[in-house]
C-alpha positions in Angstrom: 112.4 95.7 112.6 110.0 93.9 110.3 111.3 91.7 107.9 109.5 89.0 104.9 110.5 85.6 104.3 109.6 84.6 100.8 109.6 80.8 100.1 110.4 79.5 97.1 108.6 76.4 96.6 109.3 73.3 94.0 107.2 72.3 91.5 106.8 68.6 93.5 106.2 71.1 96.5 103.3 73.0 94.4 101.8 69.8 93.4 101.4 68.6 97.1 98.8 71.6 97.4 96.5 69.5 95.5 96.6 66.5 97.8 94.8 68.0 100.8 92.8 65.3 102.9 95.7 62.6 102.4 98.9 61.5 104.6 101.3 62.8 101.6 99.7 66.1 102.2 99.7 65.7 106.1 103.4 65.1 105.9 104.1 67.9 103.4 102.1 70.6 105.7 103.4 68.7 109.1 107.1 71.1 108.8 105.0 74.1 107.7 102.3 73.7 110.6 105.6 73.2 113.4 107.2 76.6 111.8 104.5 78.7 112.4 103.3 77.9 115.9 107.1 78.4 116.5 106.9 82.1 115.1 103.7 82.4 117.0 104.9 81.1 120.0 108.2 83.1 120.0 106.0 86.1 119.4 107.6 87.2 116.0 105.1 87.1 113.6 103.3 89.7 111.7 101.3 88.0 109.1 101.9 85.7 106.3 100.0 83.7 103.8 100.6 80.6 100.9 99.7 81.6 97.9 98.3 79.5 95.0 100.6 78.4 91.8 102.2 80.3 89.4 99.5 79.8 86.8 97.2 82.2 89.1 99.7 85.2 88.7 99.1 88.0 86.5 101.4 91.1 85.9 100.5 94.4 85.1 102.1 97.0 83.5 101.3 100.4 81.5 103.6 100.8 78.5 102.7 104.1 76.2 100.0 104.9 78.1 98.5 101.3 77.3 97.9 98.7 80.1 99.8 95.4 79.0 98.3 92.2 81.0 100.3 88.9 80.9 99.1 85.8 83.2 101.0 83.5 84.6 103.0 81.4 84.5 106.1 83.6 83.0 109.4 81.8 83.2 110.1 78.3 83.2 111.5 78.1 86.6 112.6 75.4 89.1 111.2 77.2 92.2 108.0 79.5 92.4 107.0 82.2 95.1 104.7 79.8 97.4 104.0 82.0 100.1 105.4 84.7 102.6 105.6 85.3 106.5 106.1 89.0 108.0 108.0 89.1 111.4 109.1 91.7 113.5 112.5 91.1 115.1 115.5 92.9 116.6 117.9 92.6 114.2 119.1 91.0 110.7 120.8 88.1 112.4 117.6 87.0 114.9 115.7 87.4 111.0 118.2 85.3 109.2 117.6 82.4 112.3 113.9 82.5 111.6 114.5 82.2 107.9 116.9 79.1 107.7 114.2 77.5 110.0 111.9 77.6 106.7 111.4 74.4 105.4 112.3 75.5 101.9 115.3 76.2 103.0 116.2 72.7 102.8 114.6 71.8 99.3 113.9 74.7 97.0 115.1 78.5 98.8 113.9 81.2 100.9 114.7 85.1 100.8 114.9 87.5 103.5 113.7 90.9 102.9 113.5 94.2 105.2 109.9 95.6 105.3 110.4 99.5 104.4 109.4 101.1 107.8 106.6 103.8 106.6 105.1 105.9 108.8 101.5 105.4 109.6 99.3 107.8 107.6 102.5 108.8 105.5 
């Protein structure tokens, strides 16, 4: 079964993003570089990706008939989506022992989702 783990970064988590090239950065990225050799070592993942700050999110909607375009950042939140991992597991409990590994499990949060299971060319 293939599952996302979305991490929920801080804002001081964010701002570390910005210090690439110095030993703050290097120890901020040190956890994150040790989780994913471990997925990719263990065989488990699928894909994943950081993504950049809130600021660079847009939503899109059509409300009658009229496409409505808001950039981001929306709420004033404490935690912001920072990036995602796909794995492919056995079950919800070996998924739930890769996501508590996540190192924003210990500061800001992360969320465990099942991927829907679509057939290919569905």
């Amino acid at each position: 079964m293939k599952y996302m783990i979305l991490v929920a970064e801080t804002e001081k988590e964010f701002a570390m993003r910005n210090e690439a090239g110095t030993p703050a950065f290097e120890a901020f990225m040190a956890p994150w570089f040790a989780y994913s050799s471990e997925l990719a070592q263990a065989g488990v993942i699928v894909g994943g990706q950081a993504l950049m700050g809130p600021e660079t999110a847009t939503t899109v909607k059509i409300r009658e008939g009229k496409r409505i375009v808001q950039d981001g950042p929306y709420a004033d939140a404490k935690e912001q989506l920072g990036g995602f991992f796909v794995i492919d597991v056995p079950d919800t409990e070996t998924a739930r022992d890769w996501a508590v590994k996540a190192p924003t499990t210990k500061t800001g949060h992360t969320d465990l989702r099942k991927v829907m299971p679509y057939e290919e060319g569905a």
